[in-house]
N, C-alpha and C positions, 0 to 999 in steps of 0.2 A: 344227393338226397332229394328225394319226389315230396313235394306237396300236394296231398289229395286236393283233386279237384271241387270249385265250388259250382260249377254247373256240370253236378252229375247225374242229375236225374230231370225227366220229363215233370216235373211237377216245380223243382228249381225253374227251370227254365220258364216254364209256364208262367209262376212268381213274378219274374224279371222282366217279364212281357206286357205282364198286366201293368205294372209298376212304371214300366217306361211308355203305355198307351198313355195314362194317365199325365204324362208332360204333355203341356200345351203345343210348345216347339215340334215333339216326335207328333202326335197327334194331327196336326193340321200336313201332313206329309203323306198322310193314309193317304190310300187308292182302294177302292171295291175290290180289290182283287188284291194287297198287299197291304197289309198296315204294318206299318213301321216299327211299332212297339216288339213284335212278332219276329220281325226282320232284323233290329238288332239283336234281340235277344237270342238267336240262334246264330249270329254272325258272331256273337260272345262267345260263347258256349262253343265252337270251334274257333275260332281264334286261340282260347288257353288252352285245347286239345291241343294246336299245334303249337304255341309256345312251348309247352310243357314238354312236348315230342323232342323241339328242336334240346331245350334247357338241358332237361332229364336224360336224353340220351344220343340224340345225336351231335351235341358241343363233347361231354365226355368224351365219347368213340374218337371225335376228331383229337381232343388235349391229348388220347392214348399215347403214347410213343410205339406201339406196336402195328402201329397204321402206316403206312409207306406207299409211294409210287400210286398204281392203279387202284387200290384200295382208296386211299384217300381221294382219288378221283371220283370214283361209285360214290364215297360218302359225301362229297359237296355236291352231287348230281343229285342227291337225296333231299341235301341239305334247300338245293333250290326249287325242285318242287314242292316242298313243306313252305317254303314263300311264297311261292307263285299262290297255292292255298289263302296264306296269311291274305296274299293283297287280294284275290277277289272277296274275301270276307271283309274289307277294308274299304273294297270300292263299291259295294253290294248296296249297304244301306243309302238311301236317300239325305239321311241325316248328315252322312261324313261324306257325299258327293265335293263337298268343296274343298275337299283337300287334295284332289287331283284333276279341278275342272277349275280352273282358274277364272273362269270368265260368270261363276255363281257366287253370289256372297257368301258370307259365314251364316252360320245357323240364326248365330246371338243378332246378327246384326239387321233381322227382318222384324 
């Protein structure tokens, strides 16, 4: 069962953008050419495109019992680029850089 999406429209998005420029933390990250508020919010916004993808139909496909051999091989090769997605949406914003840059602090902790 699919959960309609809650960033499904340019103007959601747009919402969510505003709403997280408006944190101090996101805000002081801005660059002239990148503000952060922008940048998660569309790193959101496909992030649950591709959760949804994987959730909604490519876990199903795999739980199938009608999937076998090279089949299910196509489907975890699918299944890995839909991650590969997820992590540069994950590694993208500035804000969540410290969770695969060990050597910058947390957000909170500046």
């Amino acid at each position: 069962m699919s959960i309609r999406r809650l960033l499904n429209s340019a103007e959601k998005i747009k919402g969510l953008a505003e709403k997280l420029s408006r944190c101090e933390q996101v805000a002081r990250l801005d660059s002239d050419e990148e503000p952060q508020g922008w940048t998660l919010a569309h790193s959101f916004a496909d992030l649950e495109e591709s959760f949804r993808k994987f959730l909604d139909e490519q876990l199903p496909k795999l739980m199938d019992g009608q999937f076998k051999g090279s089949t299910i091989n196509e489907l975890l090769l699918e299944i890995g680029e839909e991650f590969r997605h997820i992590l540069y949406h994950m590694k993208d914003p500035e804000f969540f850089r410290y969770l695969h840059d060990e050597s910058k602090e947390k957000i909170e902790e500046h």
